[in-house]
N, C-alpha and C positions, 0 to 999 in steps of 0.2 A: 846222666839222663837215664830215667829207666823207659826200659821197652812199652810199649803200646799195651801191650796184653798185661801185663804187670799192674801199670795204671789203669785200667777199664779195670780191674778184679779187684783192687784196692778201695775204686769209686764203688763199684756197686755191694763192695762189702759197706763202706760206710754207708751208703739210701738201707741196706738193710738193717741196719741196725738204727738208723734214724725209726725206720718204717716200725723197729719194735718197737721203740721205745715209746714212740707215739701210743701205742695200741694200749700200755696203762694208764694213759693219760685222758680214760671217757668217763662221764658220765651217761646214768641209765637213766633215760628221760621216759617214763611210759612205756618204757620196756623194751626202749632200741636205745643202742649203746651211742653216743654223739660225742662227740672234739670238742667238749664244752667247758674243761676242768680251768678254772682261773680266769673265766667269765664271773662277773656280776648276774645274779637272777633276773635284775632288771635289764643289762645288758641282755642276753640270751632272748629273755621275752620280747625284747623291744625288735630284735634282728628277724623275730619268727612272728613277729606283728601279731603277737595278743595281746589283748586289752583288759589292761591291768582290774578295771574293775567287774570283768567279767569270769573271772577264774580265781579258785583257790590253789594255794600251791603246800604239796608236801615233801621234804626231805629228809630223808632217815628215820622215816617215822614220824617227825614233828612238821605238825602247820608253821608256816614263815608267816609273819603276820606282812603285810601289805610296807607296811610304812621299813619295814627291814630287807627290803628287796634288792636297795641300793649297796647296803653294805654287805649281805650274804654272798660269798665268793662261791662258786662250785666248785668243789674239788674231788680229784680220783677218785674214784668208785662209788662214789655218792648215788644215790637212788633216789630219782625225782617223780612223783607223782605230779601233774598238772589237770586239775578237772574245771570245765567249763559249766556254767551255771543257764538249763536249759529251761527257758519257760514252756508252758503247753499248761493243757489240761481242756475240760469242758467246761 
């Protein structure tokens, strides 16, 4: 059996290194870093209630066309542009 202190240093070495590992595992959504890597596009959009036919989406430079939202997975370090399609005018 090990001592108390022993185990507590052990536990919070492992949350730490959890806590790193986590921290490669974002994508950049609009320019804030999010826990979104190995989500579906359409997953992610659906959790953060935008409406698919209101927004274009870009990822790495490239437009995701609509109908490929389902199968585009997000993955580490990805760079997601998301813009909303605003009417107005006079």
């Amino acid at each position: 059996r090990l001592h108390k202190g022993v185990y507590h240093l052990g536990y919070n070495f492992f949350v730490w290194l959890f806590q790193i590992g986590r921290r490669f595992l974002m994508v950049q959504i609009n320019g804030e870093s999010i826990d979104a890597a190995g989500k579906t596009l359409s997953a992610y959009l659906a959790e953060n209630n935008y409406i698919i036919e209101g927004i274009a989406v870009e990822c790495n430079e490239k437009i995701i066309p609509k109908q490929k939202y389902n199968e585009y997975t997000l993955s580490d370090g990805d760079i997601v542009e998301i813009v909303s399609f605003v009417g107005g005018g006079q």
